[in-house]
N, C-alpha and C positions, 0 to 999 in steps of 0.2 A: 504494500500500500504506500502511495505516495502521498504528500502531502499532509502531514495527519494533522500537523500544530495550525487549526483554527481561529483567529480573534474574531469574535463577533461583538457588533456596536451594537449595543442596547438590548435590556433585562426586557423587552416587549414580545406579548403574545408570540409573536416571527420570533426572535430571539431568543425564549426561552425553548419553544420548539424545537429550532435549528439544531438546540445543544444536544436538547435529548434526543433527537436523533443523530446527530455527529456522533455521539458518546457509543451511541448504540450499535453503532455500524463501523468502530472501529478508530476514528478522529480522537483528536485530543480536544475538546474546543476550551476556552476561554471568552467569558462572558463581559463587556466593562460598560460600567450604565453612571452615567451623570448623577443619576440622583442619588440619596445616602442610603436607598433600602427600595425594596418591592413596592411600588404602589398601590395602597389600599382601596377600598371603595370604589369611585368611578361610579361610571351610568349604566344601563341593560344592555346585555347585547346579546346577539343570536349565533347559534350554532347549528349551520344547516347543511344540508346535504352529506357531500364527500368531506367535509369536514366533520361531522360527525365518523365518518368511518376513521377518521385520522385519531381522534379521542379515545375511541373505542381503543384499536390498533396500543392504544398507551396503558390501558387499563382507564382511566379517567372518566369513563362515559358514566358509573353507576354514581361516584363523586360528585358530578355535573349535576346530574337530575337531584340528587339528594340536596343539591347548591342553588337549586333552581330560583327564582325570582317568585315564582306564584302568582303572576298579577292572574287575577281572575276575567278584568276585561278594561274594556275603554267605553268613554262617553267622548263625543262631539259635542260643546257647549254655542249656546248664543252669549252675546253682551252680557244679559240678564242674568246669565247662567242656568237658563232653562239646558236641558239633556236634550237633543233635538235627535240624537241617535247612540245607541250603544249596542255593542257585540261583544263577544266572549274576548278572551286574552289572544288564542292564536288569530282568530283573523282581525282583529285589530294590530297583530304586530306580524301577520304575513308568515305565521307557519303555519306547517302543515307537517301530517306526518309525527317523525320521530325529533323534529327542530326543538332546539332545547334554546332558553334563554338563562342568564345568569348575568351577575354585577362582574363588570370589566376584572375589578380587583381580587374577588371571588377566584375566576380562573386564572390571574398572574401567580395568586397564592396556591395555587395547587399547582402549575405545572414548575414555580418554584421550589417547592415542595418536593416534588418527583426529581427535580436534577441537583438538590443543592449539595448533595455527598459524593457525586459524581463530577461536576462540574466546574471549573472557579470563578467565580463570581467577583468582581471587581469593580465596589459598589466608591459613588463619588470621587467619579474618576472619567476622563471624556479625550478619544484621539484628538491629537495636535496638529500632527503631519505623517503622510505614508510618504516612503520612499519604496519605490518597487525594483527590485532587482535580480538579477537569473534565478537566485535560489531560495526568494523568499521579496518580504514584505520588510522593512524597519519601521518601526511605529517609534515616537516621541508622543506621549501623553500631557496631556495639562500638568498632570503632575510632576512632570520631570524626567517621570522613569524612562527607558527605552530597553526594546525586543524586537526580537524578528521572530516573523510567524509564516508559516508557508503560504495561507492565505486568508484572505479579511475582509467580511460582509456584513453589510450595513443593514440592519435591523431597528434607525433608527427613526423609522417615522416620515410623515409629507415633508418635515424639514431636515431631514436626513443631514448630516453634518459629515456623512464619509461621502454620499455621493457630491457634497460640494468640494471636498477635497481630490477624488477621484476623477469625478464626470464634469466639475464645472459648476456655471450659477447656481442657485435656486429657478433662478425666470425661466430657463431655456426648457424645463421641464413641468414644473407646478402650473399647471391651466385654471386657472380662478374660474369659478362657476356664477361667479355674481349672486352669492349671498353669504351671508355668515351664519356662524350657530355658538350656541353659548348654553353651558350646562351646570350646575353648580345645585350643592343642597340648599334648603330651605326646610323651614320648621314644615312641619304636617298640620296646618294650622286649618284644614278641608276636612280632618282626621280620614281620612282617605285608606282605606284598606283592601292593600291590592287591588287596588284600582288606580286607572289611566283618565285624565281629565284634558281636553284639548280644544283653544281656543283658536278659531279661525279669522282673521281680518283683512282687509287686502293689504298684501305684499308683507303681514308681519302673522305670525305663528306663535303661540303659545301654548304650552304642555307641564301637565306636574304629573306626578307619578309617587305609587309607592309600591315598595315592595316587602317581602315574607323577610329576607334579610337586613331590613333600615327602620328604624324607629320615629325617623324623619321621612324627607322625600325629596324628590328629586326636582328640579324646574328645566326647564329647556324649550329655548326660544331659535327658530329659524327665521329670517327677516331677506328681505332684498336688502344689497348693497348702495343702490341708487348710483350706483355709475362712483362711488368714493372711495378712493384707496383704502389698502386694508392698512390698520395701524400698526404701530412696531411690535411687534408679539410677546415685548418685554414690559410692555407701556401697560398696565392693569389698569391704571387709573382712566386711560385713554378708552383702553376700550369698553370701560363701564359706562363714559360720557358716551360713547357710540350708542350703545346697547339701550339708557336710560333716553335719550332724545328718540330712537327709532320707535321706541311702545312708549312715547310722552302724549298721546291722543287715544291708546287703547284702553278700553274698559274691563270689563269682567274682575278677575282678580290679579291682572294684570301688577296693580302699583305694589298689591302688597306682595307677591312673588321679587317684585324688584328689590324690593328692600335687604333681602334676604344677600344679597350680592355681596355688599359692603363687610360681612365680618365670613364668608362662605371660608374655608379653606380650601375648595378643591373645586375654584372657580377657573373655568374652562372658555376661552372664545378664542375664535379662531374663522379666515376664511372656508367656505367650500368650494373644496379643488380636488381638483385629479392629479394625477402624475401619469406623463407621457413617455415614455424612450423609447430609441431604438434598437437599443440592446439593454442588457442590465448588469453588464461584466465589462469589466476592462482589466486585462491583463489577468492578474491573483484577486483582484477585488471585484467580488458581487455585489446583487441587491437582492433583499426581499421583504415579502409586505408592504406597508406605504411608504414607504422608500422608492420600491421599486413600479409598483402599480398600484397607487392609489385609489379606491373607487368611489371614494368622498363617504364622507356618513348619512349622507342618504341614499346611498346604494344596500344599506343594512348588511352587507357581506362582508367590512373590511375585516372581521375577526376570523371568518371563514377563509376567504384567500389568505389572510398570513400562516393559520393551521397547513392547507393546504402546501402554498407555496416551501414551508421550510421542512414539509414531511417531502415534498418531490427534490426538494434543492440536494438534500441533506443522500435521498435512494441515489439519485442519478451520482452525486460524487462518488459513493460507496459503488456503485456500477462500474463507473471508469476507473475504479482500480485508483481512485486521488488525481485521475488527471485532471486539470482542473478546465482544459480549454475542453476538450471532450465531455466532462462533468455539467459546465456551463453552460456549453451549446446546445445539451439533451435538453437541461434546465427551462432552458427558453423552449424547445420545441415544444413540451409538454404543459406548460405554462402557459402563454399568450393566450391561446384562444378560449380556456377558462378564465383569463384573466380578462380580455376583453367582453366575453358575454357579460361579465361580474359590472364592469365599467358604465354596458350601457343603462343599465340602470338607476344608475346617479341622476343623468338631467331627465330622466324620464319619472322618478318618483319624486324629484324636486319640485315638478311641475303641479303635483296634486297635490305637494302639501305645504305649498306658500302660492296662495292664489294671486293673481298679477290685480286684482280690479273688486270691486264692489259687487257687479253684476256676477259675476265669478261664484263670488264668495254667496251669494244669495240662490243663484241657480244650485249649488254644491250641494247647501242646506236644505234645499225644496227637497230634492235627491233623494239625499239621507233619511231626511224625516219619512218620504215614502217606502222609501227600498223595504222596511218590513213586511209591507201591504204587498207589494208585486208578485206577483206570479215568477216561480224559477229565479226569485232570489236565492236560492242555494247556490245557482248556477251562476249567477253574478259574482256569487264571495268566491266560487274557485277562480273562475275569470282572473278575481282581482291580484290571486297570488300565486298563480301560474306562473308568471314572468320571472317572481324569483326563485321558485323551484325549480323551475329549467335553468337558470343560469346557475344553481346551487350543486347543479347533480351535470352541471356541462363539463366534466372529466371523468374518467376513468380511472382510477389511480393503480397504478403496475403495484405486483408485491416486489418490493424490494430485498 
């Protein structure tokens, strides 16, 4: 086996995967994450398709379900907060089947869990500079240190900090979707129990949430950008002013979810983007997950392709025997077209759930409030979640 000494950026979903499968199949890897520890808490997210086989494949799947979220369903609100529509938990959140949901930090703690005696973990700590050379990679760290490693993939996210050192800008890749999203707790002041609450307006979205594992709840807001750059990603105060003037006209319980921002710890905003390229290697260094194909958060799959991606990244090197241009090139073959189905779902569920106009948002509602009454509404709710279980189950995965 060639190749075996690993460095992978970033303790995320991609990242902690990558390991356990590196480790598994013979790698050494090495993990090194900016922050001082595992990230706790976090928002719901789903576990669909062929990403489920990849959990299973860990032992992790019985863990999952036992970790699950429990929302029981969602409402659609007016102003008033009248209920104008509600359905159960999976087709309000688009599963079907064996799709399992769980809090983001839920599954970093378990599949941290599963590599951390195996693994090394190298917490508050972030690459400085690669130098790539015939027989390895040199890394120089924020902290000083330096290592050579045979090879080094970036597992760190839409702002990926190796693919700017590897591949180049941010801009040349990160495709802004013209809007932003913002997610952060807030007291449970609805007493909400498991249950999903979701307000519609033209061009701004609002949602709170609770689930079986938080004793509080969760807020989260989708808005149109209105054509304004996105703020510095470090500017918190910035982007609360953004966030606070965008719902300064919205009603419902809109002002009091706001409020919640100001003392939140685990306050989240950010654009919705994609990430585009034309390959996802150069040289020793890869990409995976939103690093390397983003599919925004409103594609609901980004947890899925990062399962996915570092369970194929992690076979196909173990295939090539450690080569790594042979490893990388399978990488992509096997990859892309699951990763594109996964993609086009971003502007396509963005579109339903930040209405562009008034008219919009009032047609939406009429909808809603009928859709119980119609005839072959059953057939309407698979319709609705068809497009992500085909893009969820659009791979095949080899046993490696």
């Amino acid at each position: 086996m060639k190749n075996r000494t690993v460095l992978i950026s970033g303790a995320s979903i991609a990242g902690t995967t990558l390991a356990y499968w590196l480790h598994r199949h013979g790698f050494t890897p090495t993990v090194v994450e900016r922050a001082p520890e595992i990230r706790a808490g976090g928002y719901k997210i789903d576990i669909r398709g062929a990403a489920l086989e990849v959990v299973a494949h860990m032992g992790l799947l019985d863990e999952i379900r036992r970790e699950r979220t429990d929302v029981q369903g969602g409402s659609i609100v007016n102003a008033a907060g009248k209920r104008v529509a509600s359905m159960d938990g999976d087709t309000f959140g688009g599963r079907v089947h064996e799709d399992a949901e769980i809090l983001r930090g839920d599954l970093s703690k378990l599949l941290y869990d599963l590599t951390r005696d195996t693994v090394d973990y190298r917490f508050g700590d972030s690459i400085a500079s690669l130098t790539e050379g015939p027989d390895g990679v040199d890394v120089v760290f924020d902290s000083g240190r330096q290592a050579r490693y045979d090879l080094v993939v970036g597992a760190d996210g839409l702002h990926s900090n190796t693919r700017g050192l590897a591949f180049g800008p941010e801009q040349r890749f990160v495709h802004d979707m013209g809007y932003y999203v913002s997610i952060f707790s807030v007291p449970n002041h609805l007493d909400l129990d498991r249950w999903e609450l979701t307000y519609v307006g033209p061009g701004r979205t609002a949602l709170t949430y609770s689930t079986a594992k938080d004793t509080g709840a969760k807020a989260m807001f989708l808005f149109s950008a209105d054509g304004q750059s996105a703020p510095d990603p470090r500017d918190r105060a910035q982007q609360q002013r953004i966030l606070a003037d965008a719902y300064a006209a919205e009603g419902w319980e809109v002002p009091r979810l706001l409020q919640g921002m100001a003392d939140a710890p685990d306050f989240y905003f950010d654009s919705l983007s994609q990430v585009h390229m034309d390959r996802w290697s150069t040289g020793r260094v890869a990409l995976v997950g939103d690093a390397a194909y983003c599919a925004s958060p409103a594609s609901g799959q980004g947890t899925s392709l990062a399962l996915v991606g570092a369970y194929v990244l992690a076979g196909e090197l173990a295939a090539a025997g450690g080569d790594h241009e042979t490893g990388f090139a399978a990488y992509e073959r096997e990859m892309r077209p699951f990763a594109a189905a996964n993609q086009k779902l971003g502007p396509a569920n963005i579109k339903r759930m930040v209405m562009r106009s008034k008219a919009q948002v009032r047609i939406a509602m009429t909808m809603l409030s009928l859709m119980h009454y119609l005839p072959g509404k059953d057939r309407m709710t698979a319709k609705m979640v068809e497009p992500i279980h085909k893009a969820a189950t659009a791979i095949s995965l080899k046993k490696y």
